[in-house]
N, CA, C and O atoms as a GROMACS GRO file, in nm:
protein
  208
    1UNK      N    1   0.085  -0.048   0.279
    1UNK     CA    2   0.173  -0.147   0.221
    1UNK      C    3   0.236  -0.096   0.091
    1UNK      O    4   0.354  -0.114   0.061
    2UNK      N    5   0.163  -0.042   0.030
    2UNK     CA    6   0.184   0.035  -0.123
    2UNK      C    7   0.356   0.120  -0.081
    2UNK      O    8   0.463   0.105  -0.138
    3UNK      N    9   0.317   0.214   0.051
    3UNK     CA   10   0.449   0.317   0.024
    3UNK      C   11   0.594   0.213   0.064
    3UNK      O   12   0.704   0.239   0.016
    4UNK      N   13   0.572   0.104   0.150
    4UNK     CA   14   0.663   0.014   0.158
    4UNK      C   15   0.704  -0.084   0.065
    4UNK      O   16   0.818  -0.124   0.045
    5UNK      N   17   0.644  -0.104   0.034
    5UNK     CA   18   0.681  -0.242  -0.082
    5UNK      C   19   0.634  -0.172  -0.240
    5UNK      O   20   0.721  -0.100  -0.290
    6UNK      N   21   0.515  -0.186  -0.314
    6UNK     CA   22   0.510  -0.166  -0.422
    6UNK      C   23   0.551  -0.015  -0.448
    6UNK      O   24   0.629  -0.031  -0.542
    7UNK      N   25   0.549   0.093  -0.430
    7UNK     CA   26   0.655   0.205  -0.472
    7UNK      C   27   0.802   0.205  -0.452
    7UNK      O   28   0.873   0.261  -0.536
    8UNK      N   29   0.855   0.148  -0.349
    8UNK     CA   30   0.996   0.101  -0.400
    8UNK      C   31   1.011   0.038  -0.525
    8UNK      O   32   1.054   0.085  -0.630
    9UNK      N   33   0.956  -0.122  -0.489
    9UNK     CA   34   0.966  -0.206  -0.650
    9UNK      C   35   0.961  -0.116  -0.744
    9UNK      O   36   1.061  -0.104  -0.815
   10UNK      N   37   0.837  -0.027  -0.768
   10UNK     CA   38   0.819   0.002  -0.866
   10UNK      C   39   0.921   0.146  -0.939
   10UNK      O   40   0.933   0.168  -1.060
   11UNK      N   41   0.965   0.204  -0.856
   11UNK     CA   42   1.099   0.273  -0.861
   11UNK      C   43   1.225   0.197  -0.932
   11UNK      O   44   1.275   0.240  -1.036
   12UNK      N   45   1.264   0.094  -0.874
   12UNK     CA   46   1.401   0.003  -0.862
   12UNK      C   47   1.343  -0.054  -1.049
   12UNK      O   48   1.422  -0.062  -1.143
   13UNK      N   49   1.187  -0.084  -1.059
   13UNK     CA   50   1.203  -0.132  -1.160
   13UNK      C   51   1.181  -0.081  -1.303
   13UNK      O   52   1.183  -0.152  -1.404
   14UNK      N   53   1.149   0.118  -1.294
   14UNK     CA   54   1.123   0.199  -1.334
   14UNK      C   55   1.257   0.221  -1.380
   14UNK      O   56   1.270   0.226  -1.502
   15UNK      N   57   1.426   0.244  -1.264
   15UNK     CA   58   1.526   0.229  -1.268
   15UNK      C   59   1.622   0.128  -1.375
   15UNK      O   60   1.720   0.151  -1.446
   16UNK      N   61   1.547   0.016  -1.347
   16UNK     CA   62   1.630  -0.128  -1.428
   16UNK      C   63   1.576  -0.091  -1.606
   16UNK      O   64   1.654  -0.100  -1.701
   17UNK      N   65   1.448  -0.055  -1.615
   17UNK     CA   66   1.444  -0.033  -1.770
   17UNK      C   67   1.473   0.076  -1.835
   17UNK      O   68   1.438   0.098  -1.951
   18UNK      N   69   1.549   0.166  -1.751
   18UNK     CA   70   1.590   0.269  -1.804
   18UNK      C   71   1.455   0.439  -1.804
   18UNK      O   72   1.465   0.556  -1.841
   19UNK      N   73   1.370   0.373  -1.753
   19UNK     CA   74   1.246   0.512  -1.738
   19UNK      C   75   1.275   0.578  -1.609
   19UNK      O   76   1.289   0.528  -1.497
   20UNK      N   77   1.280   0.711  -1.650
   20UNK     CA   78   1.326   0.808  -1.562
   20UNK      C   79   1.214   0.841  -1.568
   20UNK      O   80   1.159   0.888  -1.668
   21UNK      N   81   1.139   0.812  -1.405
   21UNK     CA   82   1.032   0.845  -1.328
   21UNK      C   83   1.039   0.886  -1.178
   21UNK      O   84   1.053   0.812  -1.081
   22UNK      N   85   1.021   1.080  -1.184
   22UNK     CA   86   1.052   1.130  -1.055
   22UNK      C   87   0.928   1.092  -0.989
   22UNK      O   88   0.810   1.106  -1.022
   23UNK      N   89   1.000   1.025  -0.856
   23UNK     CA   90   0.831   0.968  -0.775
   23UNK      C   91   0.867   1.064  -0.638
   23UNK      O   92   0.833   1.032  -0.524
   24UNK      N   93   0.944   1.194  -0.674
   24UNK     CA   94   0.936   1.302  -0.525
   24UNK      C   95   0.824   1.447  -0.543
   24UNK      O   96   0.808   1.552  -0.480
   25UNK      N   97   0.751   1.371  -0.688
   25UNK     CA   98   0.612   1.486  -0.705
   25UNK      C   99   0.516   1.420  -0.695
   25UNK      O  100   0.408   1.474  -0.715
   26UNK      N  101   0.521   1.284  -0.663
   26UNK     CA  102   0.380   1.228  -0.659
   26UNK      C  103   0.316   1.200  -0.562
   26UNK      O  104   0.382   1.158  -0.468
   27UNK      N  105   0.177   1.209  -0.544
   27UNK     CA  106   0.117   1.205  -0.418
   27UNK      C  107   0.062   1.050  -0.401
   27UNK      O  108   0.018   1.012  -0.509
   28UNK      N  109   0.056   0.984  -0.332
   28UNK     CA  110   0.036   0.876  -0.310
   28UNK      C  111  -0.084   0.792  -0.197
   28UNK      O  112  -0.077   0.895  -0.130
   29UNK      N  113  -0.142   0.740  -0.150
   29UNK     CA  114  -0.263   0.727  -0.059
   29UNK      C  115  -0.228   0.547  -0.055
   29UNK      O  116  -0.261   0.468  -0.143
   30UNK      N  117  -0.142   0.508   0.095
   30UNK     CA  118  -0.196   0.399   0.081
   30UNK      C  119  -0.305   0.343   0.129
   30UNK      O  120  -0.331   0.420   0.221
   31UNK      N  121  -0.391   0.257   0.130
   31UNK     CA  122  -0.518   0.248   0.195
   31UNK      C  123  -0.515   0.095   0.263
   31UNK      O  124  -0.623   0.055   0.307
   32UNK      N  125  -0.436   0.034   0.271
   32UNK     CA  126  -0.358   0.000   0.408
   32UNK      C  127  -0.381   0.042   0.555
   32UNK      O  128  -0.426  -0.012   0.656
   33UNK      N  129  -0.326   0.176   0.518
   33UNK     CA  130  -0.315   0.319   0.658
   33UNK      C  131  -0.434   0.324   0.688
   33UNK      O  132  -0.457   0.340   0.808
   34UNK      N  133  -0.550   0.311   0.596
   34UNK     CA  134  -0.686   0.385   0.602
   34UNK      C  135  -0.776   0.258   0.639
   34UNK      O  136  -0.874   0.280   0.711
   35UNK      N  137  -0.751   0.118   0.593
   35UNK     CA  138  -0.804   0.010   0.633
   35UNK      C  139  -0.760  -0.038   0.755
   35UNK      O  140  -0.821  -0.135   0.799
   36UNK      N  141  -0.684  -0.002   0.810
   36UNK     CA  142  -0.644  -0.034   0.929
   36UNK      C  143  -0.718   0.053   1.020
   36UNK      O  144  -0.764   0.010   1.126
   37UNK      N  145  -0.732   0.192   0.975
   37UNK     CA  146  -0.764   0.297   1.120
   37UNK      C  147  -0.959   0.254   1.116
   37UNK      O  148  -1.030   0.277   1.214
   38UNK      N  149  -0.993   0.215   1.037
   38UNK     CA  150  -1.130   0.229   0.952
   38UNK      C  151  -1.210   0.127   1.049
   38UNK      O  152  -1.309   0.158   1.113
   39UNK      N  153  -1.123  -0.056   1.048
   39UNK     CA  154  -1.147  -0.163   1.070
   39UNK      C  155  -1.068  -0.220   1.163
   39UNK      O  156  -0.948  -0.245   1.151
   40UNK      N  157  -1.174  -0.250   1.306
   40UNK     CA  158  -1.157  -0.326   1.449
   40UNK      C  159  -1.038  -0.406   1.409
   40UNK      O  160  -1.040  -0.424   1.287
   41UNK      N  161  -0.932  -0.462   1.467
   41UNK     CA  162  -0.784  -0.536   1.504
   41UNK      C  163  -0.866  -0.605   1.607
   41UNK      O  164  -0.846  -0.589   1.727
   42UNK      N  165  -0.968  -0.689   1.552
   42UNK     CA  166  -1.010  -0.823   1.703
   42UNK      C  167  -1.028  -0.932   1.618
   42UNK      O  168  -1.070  -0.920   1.503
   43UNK      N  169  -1.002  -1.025   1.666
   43UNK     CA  170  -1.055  -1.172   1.638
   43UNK      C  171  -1.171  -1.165   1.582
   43UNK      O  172  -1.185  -1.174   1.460
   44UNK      N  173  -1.306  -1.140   1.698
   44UNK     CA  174  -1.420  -1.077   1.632
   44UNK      C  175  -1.461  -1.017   1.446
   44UNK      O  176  -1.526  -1.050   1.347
   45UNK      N  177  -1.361  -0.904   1.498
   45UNK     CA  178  -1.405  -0.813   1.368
   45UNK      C  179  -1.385  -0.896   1.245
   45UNK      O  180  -1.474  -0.900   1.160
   46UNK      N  181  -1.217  -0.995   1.224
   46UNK     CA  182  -1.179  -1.079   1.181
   46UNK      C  183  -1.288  -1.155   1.098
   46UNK      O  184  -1.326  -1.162   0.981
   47UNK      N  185  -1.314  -1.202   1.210
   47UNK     CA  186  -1.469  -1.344   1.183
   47UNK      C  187  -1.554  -1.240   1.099
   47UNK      O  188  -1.580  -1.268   0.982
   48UNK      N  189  -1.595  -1.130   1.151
   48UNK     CA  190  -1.726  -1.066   1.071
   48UNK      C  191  -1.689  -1.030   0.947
   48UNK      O  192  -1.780  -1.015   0.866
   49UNK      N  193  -1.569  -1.011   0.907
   49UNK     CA  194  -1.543  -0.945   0.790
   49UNK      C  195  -1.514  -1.081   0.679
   49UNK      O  196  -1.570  -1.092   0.570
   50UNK      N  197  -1.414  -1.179   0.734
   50UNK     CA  198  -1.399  -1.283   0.625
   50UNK      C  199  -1.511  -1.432   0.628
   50UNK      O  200  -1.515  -1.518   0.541
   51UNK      N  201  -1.580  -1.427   0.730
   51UNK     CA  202  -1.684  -1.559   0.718
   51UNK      C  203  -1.851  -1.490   0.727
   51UNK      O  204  -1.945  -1.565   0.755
   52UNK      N  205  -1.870  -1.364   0.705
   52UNK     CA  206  -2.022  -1.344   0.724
   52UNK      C  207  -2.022  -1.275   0.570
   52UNK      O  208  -2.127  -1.233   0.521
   0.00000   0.00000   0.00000
């Protein structure tokens, strides 16, 4: 979610105050990518993770 949404914003708003911040050297990790591959996509897993 980070490389979609909050590193744009944070570009555009790096942009609006005038800070010149190159973000084509920075390495980045969203963990989004990594919570997704990590953790089951079931109903199930769902239940176990937010009510147990």
């Amino acid at each position: 979610n980070s490389n979609r949404f909050d590193v744009p914003m944070l570009s555009e708003e790096f942009a609006r105050a005038g800070v010149d911040f190159d973000f084509s050297s920075a390495r980045f990790i969203d963990v989004q990518n990594i919570f997704h591959k990590k953790e089951q996509r079931t109903l199930t897993a769902a239940y176990r993770f937010y009510c147990d």
